[in-house]
N, C-alpha and C positions, 0 to 999 in steps of 0.2 A: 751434840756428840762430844764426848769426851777425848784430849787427845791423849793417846796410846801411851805418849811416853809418859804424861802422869801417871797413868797405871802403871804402866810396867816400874817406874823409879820411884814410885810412893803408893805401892797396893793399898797399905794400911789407912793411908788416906781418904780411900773411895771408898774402902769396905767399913770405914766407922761412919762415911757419909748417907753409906747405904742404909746402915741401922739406925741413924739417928733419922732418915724417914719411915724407918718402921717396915725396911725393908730386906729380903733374902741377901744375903754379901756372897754367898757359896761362888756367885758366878765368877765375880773375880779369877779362883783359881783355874777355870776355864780358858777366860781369858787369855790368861798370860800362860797356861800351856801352849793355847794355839798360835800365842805371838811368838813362843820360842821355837812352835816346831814350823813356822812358817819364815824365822829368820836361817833357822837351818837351812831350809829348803832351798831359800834363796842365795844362800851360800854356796852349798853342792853347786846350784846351777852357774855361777856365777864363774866357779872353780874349772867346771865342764867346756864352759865359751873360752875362757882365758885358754886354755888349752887346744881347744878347737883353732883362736886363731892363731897361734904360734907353729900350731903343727900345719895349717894351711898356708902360711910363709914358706916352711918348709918343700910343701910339696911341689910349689913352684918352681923350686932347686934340683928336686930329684932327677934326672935322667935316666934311670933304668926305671923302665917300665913297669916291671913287675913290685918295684917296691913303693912305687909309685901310684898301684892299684891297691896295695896290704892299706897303705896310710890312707888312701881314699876308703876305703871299705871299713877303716876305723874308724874314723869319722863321722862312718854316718852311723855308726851304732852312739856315738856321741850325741849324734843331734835326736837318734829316737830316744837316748837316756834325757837328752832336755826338754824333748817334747813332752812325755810323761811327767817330768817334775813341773814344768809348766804347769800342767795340767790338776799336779797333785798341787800346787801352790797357788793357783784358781781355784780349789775347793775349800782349801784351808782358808783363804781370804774372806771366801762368802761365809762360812761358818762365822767366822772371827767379827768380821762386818754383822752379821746376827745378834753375837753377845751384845757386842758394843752399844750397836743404836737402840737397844731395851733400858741401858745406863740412863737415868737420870742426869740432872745435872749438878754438881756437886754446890751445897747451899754454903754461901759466906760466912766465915765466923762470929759476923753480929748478928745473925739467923736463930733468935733463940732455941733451942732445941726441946722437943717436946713430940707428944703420940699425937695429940692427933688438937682438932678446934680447940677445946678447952686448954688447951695451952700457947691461946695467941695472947698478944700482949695489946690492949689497949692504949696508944700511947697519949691521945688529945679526945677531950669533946668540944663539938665547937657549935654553939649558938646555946637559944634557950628551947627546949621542948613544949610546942604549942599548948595550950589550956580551952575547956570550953565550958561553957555552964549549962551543957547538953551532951548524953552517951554517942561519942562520934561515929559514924558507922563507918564501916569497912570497906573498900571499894568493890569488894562483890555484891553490898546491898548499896551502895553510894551509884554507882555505875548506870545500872539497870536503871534507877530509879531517875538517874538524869538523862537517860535514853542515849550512854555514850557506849557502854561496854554492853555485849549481846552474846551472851556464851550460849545459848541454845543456838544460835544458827551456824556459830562456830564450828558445834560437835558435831549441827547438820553436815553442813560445805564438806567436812574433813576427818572428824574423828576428836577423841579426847584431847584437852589441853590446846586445843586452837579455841579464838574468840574472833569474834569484831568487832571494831572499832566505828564508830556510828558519827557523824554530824560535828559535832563540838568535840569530842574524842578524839574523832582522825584527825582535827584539824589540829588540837594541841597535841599531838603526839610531831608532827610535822613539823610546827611550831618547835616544839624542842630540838628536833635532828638540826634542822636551821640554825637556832642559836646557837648551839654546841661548838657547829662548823664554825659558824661569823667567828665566835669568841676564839677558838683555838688558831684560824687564821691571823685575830690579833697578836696570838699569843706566838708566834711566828713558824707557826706549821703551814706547809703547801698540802691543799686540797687534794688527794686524790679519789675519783671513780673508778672503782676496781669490777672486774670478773667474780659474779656470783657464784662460779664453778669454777675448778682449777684439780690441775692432773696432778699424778703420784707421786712426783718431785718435788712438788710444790707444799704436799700436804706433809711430806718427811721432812725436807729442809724445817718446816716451823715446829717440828717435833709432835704432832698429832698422831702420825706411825712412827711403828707400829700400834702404840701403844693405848691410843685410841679409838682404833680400826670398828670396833661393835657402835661406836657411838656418833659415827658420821652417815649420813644417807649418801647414795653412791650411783650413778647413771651405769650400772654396768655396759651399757652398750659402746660408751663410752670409754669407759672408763675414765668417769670424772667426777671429782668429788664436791657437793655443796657445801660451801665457806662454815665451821663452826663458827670462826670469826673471822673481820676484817685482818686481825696479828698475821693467818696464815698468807693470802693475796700481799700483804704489806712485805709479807719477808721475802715472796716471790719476786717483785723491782728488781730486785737486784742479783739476783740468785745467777751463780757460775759468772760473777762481775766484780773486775777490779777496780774499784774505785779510784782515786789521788785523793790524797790527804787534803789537801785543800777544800775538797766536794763538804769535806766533815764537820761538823755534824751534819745530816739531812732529818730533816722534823716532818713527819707526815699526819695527814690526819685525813678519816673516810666514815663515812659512812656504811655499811652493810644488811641486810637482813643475815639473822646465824640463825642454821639449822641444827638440831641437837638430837640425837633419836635415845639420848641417857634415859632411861630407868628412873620411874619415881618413886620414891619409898611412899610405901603404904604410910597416911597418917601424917608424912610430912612434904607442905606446902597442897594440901589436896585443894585448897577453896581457893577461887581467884586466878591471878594475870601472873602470877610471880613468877612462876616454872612455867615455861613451854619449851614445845617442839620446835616453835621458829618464835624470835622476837627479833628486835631493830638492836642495833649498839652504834657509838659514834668511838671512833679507837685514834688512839692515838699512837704512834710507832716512831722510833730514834733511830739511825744510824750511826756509832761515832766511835773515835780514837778510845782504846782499852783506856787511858789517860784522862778522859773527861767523862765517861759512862756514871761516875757516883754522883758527879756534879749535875748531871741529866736527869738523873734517875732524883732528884730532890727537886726538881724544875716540873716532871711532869707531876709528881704526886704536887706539887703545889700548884701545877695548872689544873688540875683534877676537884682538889679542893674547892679551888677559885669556880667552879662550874657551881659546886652545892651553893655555895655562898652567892652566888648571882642570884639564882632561884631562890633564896629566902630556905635554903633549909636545912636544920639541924643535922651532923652528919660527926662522923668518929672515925678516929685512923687507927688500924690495928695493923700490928706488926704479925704475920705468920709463921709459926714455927718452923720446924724443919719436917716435922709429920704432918703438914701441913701444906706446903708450899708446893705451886706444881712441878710439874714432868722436868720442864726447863728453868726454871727458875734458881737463881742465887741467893737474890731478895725482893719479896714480895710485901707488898702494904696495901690492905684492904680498905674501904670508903662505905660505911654504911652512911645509910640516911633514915631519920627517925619517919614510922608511918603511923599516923596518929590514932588510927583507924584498927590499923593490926597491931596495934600496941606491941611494936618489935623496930630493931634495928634487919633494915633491908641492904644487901649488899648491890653496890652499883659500880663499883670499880674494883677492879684489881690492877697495881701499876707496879710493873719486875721488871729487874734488867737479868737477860739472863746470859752475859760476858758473851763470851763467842762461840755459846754451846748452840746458836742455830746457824751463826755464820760459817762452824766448821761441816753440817748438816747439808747446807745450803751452797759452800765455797763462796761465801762472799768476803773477799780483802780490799784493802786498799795500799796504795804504794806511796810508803813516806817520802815525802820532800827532796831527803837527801838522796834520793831514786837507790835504798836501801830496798832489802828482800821486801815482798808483798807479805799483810801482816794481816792478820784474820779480824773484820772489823768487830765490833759489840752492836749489839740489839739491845731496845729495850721498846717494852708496850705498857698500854694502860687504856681503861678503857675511861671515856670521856665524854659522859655517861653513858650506861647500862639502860635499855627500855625496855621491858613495860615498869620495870618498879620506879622507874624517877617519876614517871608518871601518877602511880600509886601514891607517891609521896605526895607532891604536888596537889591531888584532886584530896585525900586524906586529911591533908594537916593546915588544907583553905577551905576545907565547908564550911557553911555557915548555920545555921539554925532551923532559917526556912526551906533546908535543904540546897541548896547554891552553893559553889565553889567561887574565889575568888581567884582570877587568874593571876598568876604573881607579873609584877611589870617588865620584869626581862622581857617577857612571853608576848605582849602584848602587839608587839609593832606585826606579828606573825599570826595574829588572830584578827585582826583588821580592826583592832582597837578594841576591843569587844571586854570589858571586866572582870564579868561575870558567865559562867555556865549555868543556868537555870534550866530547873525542873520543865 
C-alpha cells in the first residue's frame, strides 16, 4: 500500500507511475477527493468535541436549572451531529481504503520503463549452453519415457495441468527442495514450515487482494485461502508486529506447495510441467532497515544465482520493466535457466524488493535504537528455485543418447548416490 501522503504531496508522481505500468491514473483524482472530503470531515468532528468539551465544563458551573437543561439538550444534538459524521467518515474511509489498496506499488527509477515482456532488459548470461550430437527431446517425451513424469494419471486423479511425479522423479524433485534449503540455510537464512492456508489478512497484507482474488482457490467455508506462494505465509511472521531494530535484517527461507487457478492462454506453454495448477517453489523472504533493503536485494539475486550454478545450469538475469513488474514490486530481476530440450529460456525466479509497500499492508515496523517513532520495515522475496521447471532443466539439458539423464552432483547426496536416471 501506498502511503497517503505520497499521494496527496506528489499525485503526479503516482499517476506517471501508474502509466508507465500501462495502467488507468484516473483513479488518483478519486483518491485525493476522498482524502479531502474525509480530512474535512474529520475536522468538523474534531471542532464539534472541542466544543462539546468546553461547554461541558461549563455546565458543571451553571446553577439554574433551566439553563442548565438548554446546554444539556445542546449538547446532545452535538453528539448526534458527531455520531452521524462519525459515521459519514467510516464510509468515506472504507471507500478511500478501496482506491488505495487496488494502487500498485510505485517502481524505482532504475525500473527501466517499458509496456510490457519485450521490453526487459537482459543484463548477464552465465555458463555455456549444452551441446549434443543427437535431437534432445523435450521432457514431455523425456519423462514418460524414463517412467518419471505420468500426465495421464495426473488429468486422471484431478483434471488438466496436474501430472505425477513417478520413482526417480519424486525422488529428484525432493532432492532438489533439500538442496535448495541446506544451500540457502548456508547462505544464512532461518528455515521456516509455514501454513499451507492462511486468512484474508494474510493474503492482503502480501498484496495478492484484491487484486488477484479470480486467481487463488479459496476454502470458503472457511474462509481461507491456499498459499499462491510461500512470499504470502512469509510476510504473515510478522504482520501487526513491531520488530527492534536490532532483530534486522531477518532472512527466511521455506519451502511450499503454490496453488494457482490463473488461466492458460490457448497455444502458450500447452505441452509439459511448466504451467500448472499447483507446483513446489523453495522462496526465499527479507526483513530489513529501508537503509539496507538495495544492499539485500543484490545478496538474494546472488544467492539465487548461486542455486543455478550449483546445479550445473546455464541461466540469465533480466531486469523487468515497469510494464512488466508485479503488483508490489519496485524492482524485480528475473532468473531464467536454459531447457535444452524446449529449446527456450524457462523462468525460475523472480527476486523484488518491494520497500514497505507490504509492510504498510501488513503494519509490520520496527523501533529504531534510539527508541525513535516505529518505522515501517522493507520486504523483499525471491524465489529460490522455481519447480517443476528447474527440474525440466536438469533432466533436459543431462540426457544422454541412450536416453538416461545424468544427475548433476549437487543432487546426488539426495538421491542415495544414484548417477544416473535410466530408462
Amino acid at each position: 500500500m501506498l502511503d497517503i501522503n505520497l499521494i496527496r504531496e506528489n499525485p503526479e508522481l503516482v499517476r506517471t507511475a501508474l502509466k508507465n505500468r500501462q495502467m488507468d491514473a484516473s483513479s488518483i483524482d478519486d483518491i485525493l477527493l476522498q482524502d479531502e472530503k474525509r480530512r474535512t470531515l474529520l475536522t468538523e468532528v474534531e471542532k464539534l468535541k472541542a466544543e462539546r468539551n468546553v461547554v461541558s465544563k461549563e455546565i458543571s458551573k451553571i446553577k439554574d436549572t433551566g439553563e442548565r437543561e438548554k446546554k444539556i439538550s445542546a449538547m446532545r444534538e452535538v453528539g448526534d451531529k458527531i455520531a452521524a459524521l462519525d459515521k459519514e467518515v467510516a464510509g468515506v474511509e472504507l471507500e478511500l481504503s478501496s482506491l488505495t489498496s487496488a494502487l500498485p506499488n510505485v517502481p524505482d527509477e532504475r525500473t527501466p520503463i517499458g509496456a510490457s515482456e519485450e521490453d526487459n532488459i537482459v543484463l548477464r548470461t552465465v555458463g555455456q549452453l549444452p551441446t549434443f550430437n543427437f535431437a534432445p527431446k523435450a521432457h514431455w517425451d523425456l519423462g514418460p519415457a524414463l517412467g518419471v513424469i505420468d500426465f495421464e494419471r495426473g488429468t486422471k486423479i484431478t483434471g488438466s495441468r496436474f501430472y505425477v511425479l513417478s520413482g526417480a522423479g519424486a525422488q529428484l524433485q525432493r532432492a532438489l527442495i533439500a538442496f535448495m534449503l541446506d544451500l540457502h540455510i548456508k547462505q544464512g537464512y532461518t528455515e521456516k514450515y509455514l501454513p499451507f492456508m492462511v486468512k484474508h489478512d494474510t493474503v492482503y497484507g502480501a498484496g495478492q487482494l484484491p487484486k488477484f482474488a479470480e486467481n487463488l482457490y479459496k476454502d470458503h467455508e472457511e474462509d481461507l485461502y491456499f498459499v499462491p506462494t510461500a512470499e504470502v505465509p512469509l510476510t504473515g511472521i510478522h504482520m501487526d508486529e513491531i520488530l527492534e531494530e536490532a532483530q534486522l535484517p531477518l532472512l527466511y527461507t521455506a519451502y511450499t506447495p503454490c496453488f494457482r487457478r490463473e488461466k492458460m492462454s490457448a497455444g502458450r506453454d500447452v505441452r509439459g510441467i511448466k504451467r500448472g495448477h499447483q507446483f513446489d517453489k523453495v522462496e526465499m523472504y527479507m526483513y530489513a532497515k529501508p537503509e539496507d533493503s538495495d544492499e539485500l536485494l543484490e545478496k538474494m539475486l546472488k544467492d539465487s544465482e548461486a542455486t543455478c550454478t550449483a546445479l550445473g545450469l546455464p541461466y540469465r538475469v533480466k531486469q523487468l520493466c515497469t510494464g512488466d513488474i508485479g503488483f508490489g514490486s519496485a524492482i524485480t530481476y528475473d532468473i531464467e535457466v536454459w531447457a535444452a530440450g524446449c529449446n527456450e529460456w524457462l523462468e525460475v525466479s523472480s527476486v523484488s524488493t518491494v520497500r514497505d509497500f507490504q509492510a504498510r499492508r501488513a503494519n509490520i515496523k520496527y523501533r529504531p535504537a534510539d527508541g525513535g517513532k516505529a518505522r515501517f520495515a522493507h520486504t523483499l522475496n525471491g524465489s529460490g528455485l522455481g519447480l517443476p521447471r528447474t527440474l525440466i532443466a536438469v533432466i533436459e539439458n543431462n540426457q544422454q543418447d541412450d536416453g538416461s539423464v545424468i544427475i548433476p552432483e549437487a543432487l546426488r547426496p539426495w538421491m542415495g548416490g544414484v548417477d544416473f536416471i535410466k530408462p
